[in-house]
N, C-alpha and C positions, 0 to 999 in steps of 0.2 A: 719701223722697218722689219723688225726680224715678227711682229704679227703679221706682215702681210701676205696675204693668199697667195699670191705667187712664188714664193721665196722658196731656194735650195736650202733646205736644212741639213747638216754637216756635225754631227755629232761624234765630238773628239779632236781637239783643237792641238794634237799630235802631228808629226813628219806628214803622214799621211791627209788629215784635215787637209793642211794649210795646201800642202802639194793641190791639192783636189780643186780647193778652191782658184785659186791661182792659174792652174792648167783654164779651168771654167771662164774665167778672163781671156785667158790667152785665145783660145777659142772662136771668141765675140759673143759670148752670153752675157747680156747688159740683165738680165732676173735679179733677185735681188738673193743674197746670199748669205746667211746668216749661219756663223760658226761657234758654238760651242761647246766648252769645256770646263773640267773639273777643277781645276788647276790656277789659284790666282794668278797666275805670272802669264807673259807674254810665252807665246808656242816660242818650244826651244828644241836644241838639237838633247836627246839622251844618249843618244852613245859614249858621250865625250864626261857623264860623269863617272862613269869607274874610269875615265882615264886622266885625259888632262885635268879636269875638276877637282880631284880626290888630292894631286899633287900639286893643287895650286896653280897649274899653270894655263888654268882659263876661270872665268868670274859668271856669275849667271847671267849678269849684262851680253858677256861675251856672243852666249849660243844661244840665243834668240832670233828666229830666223829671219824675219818683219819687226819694222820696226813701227809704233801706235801709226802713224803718221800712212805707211804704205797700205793697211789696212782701210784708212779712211780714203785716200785715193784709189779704191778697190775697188770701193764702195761693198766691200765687205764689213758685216757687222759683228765683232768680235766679240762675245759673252763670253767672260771667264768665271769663275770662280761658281761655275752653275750647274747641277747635275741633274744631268733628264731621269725622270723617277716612272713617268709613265707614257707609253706610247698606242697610238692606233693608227691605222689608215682606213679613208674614206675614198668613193669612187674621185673625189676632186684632190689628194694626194692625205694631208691627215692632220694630226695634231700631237703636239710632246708638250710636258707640263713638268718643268723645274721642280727642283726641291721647294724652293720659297714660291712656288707658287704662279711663275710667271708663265704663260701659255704662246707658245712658237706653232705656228699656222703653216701648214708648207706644200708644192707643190709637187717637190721632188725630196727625196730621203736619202742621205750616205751615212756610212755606221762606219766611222774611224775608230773605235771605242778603244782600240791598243789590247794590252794584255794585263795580268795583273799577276805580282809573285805567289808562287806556288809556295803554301805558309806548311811550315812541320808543327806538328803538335807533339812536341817535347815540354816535357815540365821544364817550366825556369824561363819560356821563350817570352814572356810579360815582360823581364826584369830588364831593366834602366842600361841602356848599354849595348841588347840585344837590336840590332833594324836588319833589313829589307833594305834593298838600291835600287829604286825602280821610277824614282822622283827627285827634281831639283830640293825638295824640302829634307829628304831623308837625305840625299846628298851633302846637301849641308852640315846636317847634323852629326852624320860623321866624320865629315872633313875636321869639327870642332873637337867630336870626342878624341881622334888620331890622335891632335895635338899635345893631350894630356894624359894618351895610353903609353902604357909601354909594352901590351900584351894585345897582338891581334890574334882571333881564331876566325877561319874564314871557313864555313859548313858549306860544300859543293864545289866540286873541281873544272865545274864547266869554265868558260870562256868569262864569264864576270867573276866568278872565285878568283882566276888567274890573276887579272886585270885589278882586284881590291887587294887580292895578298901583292901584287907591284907595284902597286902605291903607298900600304903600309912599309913596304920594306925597304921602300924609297925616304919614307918618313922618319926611318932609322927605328923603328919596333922590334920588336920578336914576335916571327909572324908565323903561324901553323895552319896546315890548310887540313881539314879532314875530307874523305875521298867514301862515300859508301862504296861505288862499284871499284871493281880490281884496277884499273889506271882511269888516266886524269881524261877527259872530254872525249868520254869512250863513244862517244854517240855519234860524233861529228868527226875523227878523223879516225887515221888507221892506226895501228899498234904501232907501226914507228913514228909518227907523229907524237902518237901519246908518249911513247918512250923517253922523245928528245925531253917535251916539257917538263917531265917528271926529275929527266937529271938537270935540266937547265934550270929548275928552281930551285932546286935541293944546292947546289952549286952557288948560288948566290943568297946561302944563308937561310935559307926556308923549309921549314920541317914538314914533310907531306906524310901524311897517313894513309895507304889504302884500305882499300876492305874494314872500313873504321866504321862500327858501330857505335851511335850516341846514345846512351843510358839518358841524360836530362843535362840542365846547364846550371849548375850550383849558380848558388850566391848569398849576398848578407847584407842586411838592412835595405834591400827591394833592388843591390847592384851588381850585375852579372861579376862572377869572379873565377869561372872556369868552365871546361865542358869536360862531364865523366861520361868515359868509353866502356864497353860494355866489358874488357878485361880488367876493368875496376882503377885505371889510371885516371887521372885528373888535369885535361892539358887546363894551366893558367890563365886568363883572358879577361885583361879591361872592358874590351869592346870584341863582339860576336855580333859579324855578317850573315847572315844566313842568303845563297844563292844558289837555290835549287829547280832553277826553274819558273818560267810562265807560265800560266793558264790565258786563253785567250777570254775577254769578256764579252761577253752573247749573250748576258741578261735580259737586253731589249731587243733582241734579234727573238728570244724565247717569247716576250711578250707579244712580238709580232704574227708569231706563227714560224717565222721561216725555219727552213731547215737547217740542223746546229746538227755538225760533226766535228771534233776537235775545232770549232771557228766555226762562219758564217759561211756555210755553203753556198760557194756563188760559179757561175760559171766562168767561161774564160772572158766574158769581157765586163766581169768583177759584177753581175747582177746576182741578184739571191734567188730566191726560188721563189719568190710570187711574182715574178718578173718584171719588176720596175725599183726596187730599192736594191743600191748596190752599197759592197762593203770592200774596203779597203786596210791595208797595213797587218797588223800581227792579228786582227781579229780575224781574217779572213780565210777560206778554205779554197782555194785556187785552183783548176786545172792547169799544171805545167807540163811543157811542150819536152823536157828535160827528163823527165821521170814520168813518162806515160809508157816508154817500149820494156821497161820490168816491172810492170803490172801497179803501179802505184800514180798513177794520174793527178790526184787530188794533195796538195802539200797547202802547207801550214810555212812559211818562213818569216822567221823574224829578222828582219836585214832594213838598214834604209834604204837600198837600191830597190828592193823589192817593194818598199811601204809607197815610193814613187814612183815606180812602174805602175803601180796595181793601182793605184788614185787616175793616171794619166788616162788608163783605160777606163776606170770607171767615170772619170768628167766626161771622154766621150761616148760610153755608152747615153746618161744622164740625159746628150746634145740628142739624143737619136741617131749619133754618127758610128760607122764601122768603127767594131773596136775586141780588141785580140792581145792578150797577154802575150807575146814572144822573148821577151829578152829571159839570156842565161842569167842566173843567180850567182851573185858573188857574194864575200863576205872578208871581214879585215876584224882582223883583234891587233891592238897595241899592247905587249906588253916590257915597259923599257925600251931596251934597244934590240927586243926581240918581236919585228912584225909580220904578222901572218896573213896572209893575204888567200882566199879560195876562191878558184872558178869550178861553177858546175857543180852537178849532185853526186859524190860519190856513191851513195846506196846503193847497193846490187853490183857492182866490181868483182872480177874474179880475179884480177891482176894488179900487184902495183910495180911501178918502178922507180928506185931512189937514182936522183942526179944531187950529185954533191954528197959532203959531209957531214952529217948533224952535229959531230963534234965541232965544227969549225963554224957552227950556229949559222950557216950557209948553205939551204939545198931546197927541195923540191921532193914531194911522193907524189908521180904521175897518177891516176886510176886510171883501168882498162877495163873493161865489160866486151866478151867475143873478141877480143883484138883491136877496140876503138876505145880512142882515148873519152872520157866521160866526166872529169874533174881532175884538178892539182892542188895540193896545200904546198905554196909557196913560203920559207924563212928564211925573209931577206935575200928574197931573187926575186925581185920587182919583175923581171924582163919575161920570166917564165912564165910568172902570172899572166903576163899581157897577152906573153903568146898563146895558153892555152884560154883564154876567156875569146880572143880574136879567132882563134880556130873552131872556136863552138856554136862564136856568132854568124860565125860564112856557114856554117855547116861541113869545115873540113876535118881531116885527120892529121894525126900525127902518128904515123908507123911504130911500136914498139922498138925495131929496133935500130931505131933514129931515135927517137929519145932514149938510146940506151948510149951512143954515143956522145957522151961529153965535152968531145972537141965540136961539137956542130948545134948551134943556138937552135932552138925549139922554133923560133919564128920562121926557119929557114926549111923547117921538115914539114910544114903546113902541107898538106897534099889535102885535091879533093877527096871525097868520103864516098866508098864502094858502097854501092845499095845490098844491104842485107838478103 
């Protein structure tokens, strides 16, 4: 099945794959549909391993999104543990050829390929102890080292640094997070945001470094045993995280030809640039409907809302059917009893406005662009979230100073949206 000439080939057996294939079902495309991937396990969810996974409280059984059995009533053919090494296309669609050798004939091409950790080149980053979170396998492996550290150092304050330093800290360690830039997921929210996180981990026990330069990451007899900073201190550490980020993978998008700008340049209804092989999930470069009016059109997001949208559209580009990226972008970090929920793109905001408390680990930073609302980082105000992700999907507003009123729920100030 997965040589035969007609087959959807689906490379990258991630959120985005399995979505892809599945939408393709849904559909009525009886093709034959052949998915693989790197990965010997069953496609699983990753979000959930810096969260629930790292604290035990989900199994790799758990987040597997198919189970063998739904695959075969698919009539999808699942290859795991396979990695496409070389590709071409021909006027009849093309051919990919495994590591070991095994050759996939196809009619139709999707490039789920995901993203891959952004590696530092620090002396010491070899040593026994030091991983990357970017896979159920490495997952594991420090779910097991936790158990028998008593020193976590977590390199990179983003959203998975957070999330692995609240599971070691959950785990009962001493946990230090280093920070290169001056506060914590300086990229992705606004200075009060970053402000709460910084005290709301400091606050429960966790030592944060900004502006911390890494010199290299000691150790003895081939085991990590600390990271020295460039003021010549030595933070302590069993086990060193490094979370600095994605790179999107486009190696076989490069061998293709297509065009690669941070991702797989594809247009809005997820096609690449030779105009029939479309890409999906974090490898992909998207036109958003969201961030076209301050001059930046083209986003990169790594979300599963998005890894699912972006497949939905690309199964029906694939059909020959009308097909348009629209949905707003959200996004959710768990960390603890601290959840953060985002609607929309902040970037390009000249305004925000706080509803609630950050001390009372309960509030909302509206964003405003001209006077229209454009994103919210929600903590733990489920409702505001809702409100502003519904207000972005209709295309309405929310008056600045209606959400500057407190006593009045944000769902309630929804108004349409004055044309520019």
């Amino acid at each position: 099945m997965g040589d035969a000439s007609g087959a959807t080939l689906i490379v990258g057996n991630c959120q985005a794959g399995v979505q892809l294939a599945s939408t393709l079902r849904e559909l009525g495309d009886t093709a034959p549909i052949v998915l693989v991937g790197e990965e010997p396990h069953l496609p699983y969810q990753r979000p959930a391993l810096s969260k629930a996974f790292l604290k035990g409280e989900a199994t790799a059984a758990s987040l597997t999104f198919r189970t063998p059995e739904w695959f075969v009533q698919q009539g999808i053919e699942l290859v795991s543990g396979e990695q496409i090494v070389d590709i071409s296309r021909n006027n009849d669609g093309g051919t990919a050829v495994g590591a070991g050798g095994r050759v996939f004939r196809f009619a139709r091409l999707a490039l789920t390929t995901g993203a891959a950790p952004r590696k530092l080149a620090l002396p010491g980053a070899e040593l026994q102890g030091v991983t990357y979170l970017r896979d159920a396998d490495q997952a594991a492996a420090l779910h097991r080292s936790l158990g028998q550290a008593r020193s976590l150092v977590v390199i990179g304050g983003g959203f998975i640094g957070l999330e692995v330093a609240t599971a070691g800290r959950a785990a009962g360690k001493q946990v230090t997070i280093l920070e290169a830039a001056p506060r914590l997921v300086g990229r992705a929210v606004a200075e009060t945001t970053s402000d709460f996180y910084l005290q709301a981990h400091r606050r429960r026990g966790t030592t944060v470094l900004l502006n911390a330069g890494i010199v290299r990451i000691t150790g003895e007899n081939g085991r990590v045993t600390g990271v020295e900073l460039a003021d010549g201190t030595t933070v302590p550490a069993d086990v060193v995280v490094i979370g600095v980020g994605v790179l999107p993978r486009t190696e076989l998008a490069e061998r293709l030809g297509l065009e690669v700008s941070n991702g797989v340049v594809v247009d809005a209804g997820a096609v690449a640039s030779d105009g029939v092989t479309v890409a999906a999930g974090d490898c992909a470069n998207m036109p958003n409907p969201f961030a076209a009016d301050y001059g930046n059109g083209n986003l990169r997001l790594e979300s599963v809302q998005n890894a699912v949208e972006q497949a939905k559209t690309a199964a029906r580009s694939l059909l020959g059917m009308e097909a348009e990226y629209r949905t707003v972008p959200w996004f959710w970090s768990d960390q603890g009893d601290l959840k953060l929920q985002i609607a929309g793109l902040s970037a390009g905001h000249d305004e925000t406005i706080l509803r609630g408390e950050p001390d009372g680990e309960k509030f909302s930073v509206l964003y405003y662009r001209s006077g229209r609302i454009i994103a919210a980082d929600c903590i733990n105000t489920p409702r505001d979230f809702m409100a502003v992700r519904n207000a972005l999907s209709k295309g309405l507003d929310i008056p600045p100073e209606d959400a500057r009123d407190l006593g009045r729920a944000l769902k309630e100030s929804a108004v349409p949206r004055v044309p520019a």
